[in-house]
N, C-alpha and C positions, 0 to 999 in steps of 0.2 A: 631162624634166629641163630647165631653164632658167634663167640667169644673167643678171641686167645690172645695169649701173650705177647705175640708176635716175635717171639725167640725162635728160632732153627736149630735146634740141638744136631750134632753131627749125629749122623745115624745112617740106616741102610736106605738102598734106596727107594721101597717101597714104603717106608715110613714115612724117608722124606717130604714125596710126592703129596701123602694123606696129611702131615704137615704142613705144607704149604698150601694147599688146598682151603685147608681150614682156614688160614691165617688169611685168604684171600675172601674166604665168606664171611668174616666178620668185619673185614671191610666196606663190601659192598653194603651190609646189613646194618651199619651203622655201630657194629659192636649193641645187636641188641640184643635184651633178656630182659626178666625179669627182677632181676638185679646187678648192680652194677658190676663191672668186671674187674677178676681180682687184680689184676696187672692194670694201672693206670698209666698217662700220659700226659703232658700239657699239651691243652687244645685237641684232643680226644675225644671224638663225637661219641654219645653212646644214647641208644633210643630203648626211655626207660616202657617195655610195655604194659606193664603194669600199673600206669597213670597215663600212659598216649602222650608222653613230651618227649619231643629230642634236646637233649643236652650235651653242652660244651664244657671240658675240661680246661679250671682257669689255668692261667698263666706260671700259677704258685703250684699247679698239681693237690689243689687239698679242699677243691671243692667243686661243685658241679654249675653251672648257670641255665637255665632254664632259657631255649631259645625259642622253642615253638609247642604249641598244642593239638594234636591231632584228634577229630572226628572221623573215626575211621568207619563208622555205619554211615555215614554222610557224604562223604568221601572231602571232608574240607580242613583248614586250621585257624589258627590261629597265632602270629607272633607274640612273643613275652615282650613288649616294649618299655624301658625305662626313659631313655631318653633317646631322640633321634638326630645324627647330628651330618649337619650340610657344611662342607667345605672348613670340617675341624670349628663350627659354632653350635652350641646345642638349639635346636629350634627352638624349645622351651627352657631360656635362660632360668637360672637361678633366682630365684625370689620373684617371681610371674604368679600374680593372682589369679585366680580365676576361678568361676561357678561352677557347681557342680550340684546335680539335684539327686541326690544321695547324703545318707547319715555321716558317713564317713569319708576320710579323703583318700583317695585311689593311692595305689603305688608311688612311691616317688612324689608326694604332697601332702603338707602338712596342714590341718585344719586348722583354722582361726575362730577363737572366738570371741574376739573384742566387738567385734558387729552380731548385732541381736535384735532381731523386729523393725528391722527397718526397710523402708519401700529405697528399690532402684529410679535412680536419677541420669538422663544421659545429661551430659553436657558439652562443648566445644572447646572450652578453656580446659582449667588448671580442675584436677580431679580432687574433690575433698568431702568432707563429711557436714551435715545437718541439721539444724530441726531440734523441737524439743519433747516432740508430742510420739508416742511410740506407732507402729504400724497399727497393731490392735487397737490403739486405744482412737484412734482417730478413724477407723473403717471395723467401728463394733456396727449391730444388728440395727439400733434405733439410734437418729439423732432429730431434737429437736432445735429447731428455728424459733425465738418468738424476739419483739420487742415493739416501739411503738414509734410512726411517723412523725414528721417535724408540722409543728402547728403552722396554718396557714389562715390567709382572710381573704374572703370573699367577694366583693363589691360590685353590684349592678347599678347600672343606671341608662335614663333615656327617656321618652316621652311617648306617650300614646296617641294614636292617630288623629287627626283635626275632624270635629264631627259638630257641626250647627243642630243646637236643637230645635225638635221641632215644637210645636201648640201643646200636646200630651205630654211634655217632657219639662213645661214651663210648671213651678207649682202653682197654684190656684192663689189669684190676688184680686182685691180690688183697689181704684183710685175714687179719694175726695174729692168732685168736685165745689165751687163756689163760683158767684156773680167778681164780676171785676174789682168789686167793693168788699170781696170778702164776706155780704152780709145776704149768702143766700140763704130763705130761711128753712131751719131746720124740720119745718113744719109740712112742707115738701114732699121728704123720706116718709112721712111717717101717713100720710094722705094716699090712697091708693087711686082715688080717680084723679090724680095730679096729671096732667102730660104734658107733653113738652117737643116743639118742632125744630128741627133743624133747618134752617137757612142761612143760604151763604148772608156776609153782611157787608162783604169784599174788606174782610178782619177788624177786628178790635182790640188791640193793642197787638200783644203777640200772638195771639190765635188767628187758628185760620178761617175758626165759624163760629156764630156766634147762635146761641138758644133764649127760645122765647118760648112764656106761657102759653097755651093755645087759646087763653081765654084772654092775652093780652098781646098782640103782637108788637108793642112799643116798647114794652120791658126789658130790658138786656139782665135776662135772668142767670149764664152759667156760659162759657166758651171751652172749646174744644185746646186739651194742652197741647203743648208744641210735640209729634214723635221723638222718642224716646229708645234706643236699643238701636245696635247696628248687624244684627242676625249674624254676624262673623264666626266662624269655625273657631273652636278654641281646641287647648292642648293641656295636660295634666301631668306634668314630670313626678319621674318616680324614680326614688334611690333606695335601694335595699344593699344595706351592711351588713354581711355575718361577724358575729366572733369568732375569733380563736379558736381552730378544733385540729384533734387530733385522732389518729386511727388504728390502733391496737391490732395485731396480727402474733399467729401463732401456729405451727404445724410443723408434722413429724414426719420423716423418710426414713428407708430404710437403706442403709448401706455396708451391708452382710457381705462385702464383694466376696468371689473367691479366688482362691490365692495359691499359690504352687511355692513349698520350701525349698530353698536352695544354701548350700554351703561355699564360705570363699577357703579357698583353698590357697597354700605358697606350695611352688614347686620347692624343692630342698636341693 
């Protein structure tokens, strides 16, 4: 470490030498110490060791600029960067927003804080602000769903298969019969050794046979009815209507998402 003036006072020449010497090691050395050097400069490197920064003496002589940081156990640095600038344009124009996931806004940026809990949106177009519902309050821990469906109706219909019944399936009936005259006697029914023969009589009237007493074969006592029923498959239509209904629903999720704070920052 070495400091001077950089004055050459006329002197002998062994002074000189030790003089010049000096003035030449505190060159090389950055003009370092541990505190700055009493004789300053504009644009005057001096490397402060007792923080590990090199510094630049400004333009006005009356203050120091912090250019770089050193890790001298590490052997690495750091530059002090405010602004960087290409072709005389600062890269990071003047009023440049921008995140930053820290409390605070860095060096050379001003924190904003008109934006408060609210979710990031990209978009294509024209960049602006939204919404009425805050970030919290719309991704808290629990949200419930409930309400109820639009009433609806129902309507079947259509017909059941064609099916002939059969002899078991007929209810249990009897027929009347009477003599051509109507006046068969009832006395008949109620006599149990009555009987009575079937023979053809090649018909009479609409019947196709005619019956007779056994103990009388001239009588034309009772004739056979004309058939009746055509054993055809039938079918049974069926409509069933519902009312009006509706179906009530309700249930709860959880949407605790988690989240990383960030601040917008303006470059100044």
């Amino acid at each position: 470490m070495a400091q001077h003036d950089y004055v050459i006072a006329n002197q002998t020449f062994p002074s000189y030498r030790n003089d010049h010497n000096n003035s030449l090691s505190a060159v090389v050395s950055k003009n370092s110490g541990a505190s700055e050097p009493s004789t300053t400069y504009a644009y005057q490197w001096w490397y402060d060791s007792t923080n590990d920064i090199l510094k630049i003496r400004n333009a006005d002589n009356d203050a120091w600029i912090n250019f770089a940081s050193f890790d001298q156990s590490n052997d690495n640095f750091s530059l002090t960067v405010q602004d960087l600038t290409v072709n005389g344009t600062g890269v990071i124009p003047s009023g440049t927003k921008m995140l930053f996931q820290q409390t605070s806004a860095p060096t050379g940026f001003t924190k904003l804080t008109t934006e408060n809990n609210k979710a990031l949106r990209v978009v294509s177009g024209t960049a602006s602000t939204g919404g009425t519902n805050s970030f919290t309050n719309a991704f808290n821990s629990s949200k419930t769903v409930s309400g109820t469906t639009g009433t609806s109706s129902v309507t079947i219909s259509g017909a059941t298969a064609s099916h002939t019944l059969t002899t078991s399936e007929i209810p249990a009936h009897t027929h009347y019969i009477g003599n051509k005259d109507n006046n068969f006697p009832n006395s008949l029914f109620s006599n149990p050794d009555f009987t009575v023969t079937v023979n053809s009589n090649g018909g009479a009237g609409n019947n196709d046979y005619t019956m007779f007493a056994s103990n009388n074969n001239t009588t034309n006592l009772a004739g056979k009815s004309s058939s009746a029923g055509g054993s055809s498959g039938h079918t049974h239509n069926i409509s069933v209507t519902s009312g009006s209904h509706s179906h009530s629903f309700s249930d709860s999720f959880n949407l605790d998402v988690q989240y990383v704070d960030l601040i917008i920052a303006e470059k100044d």
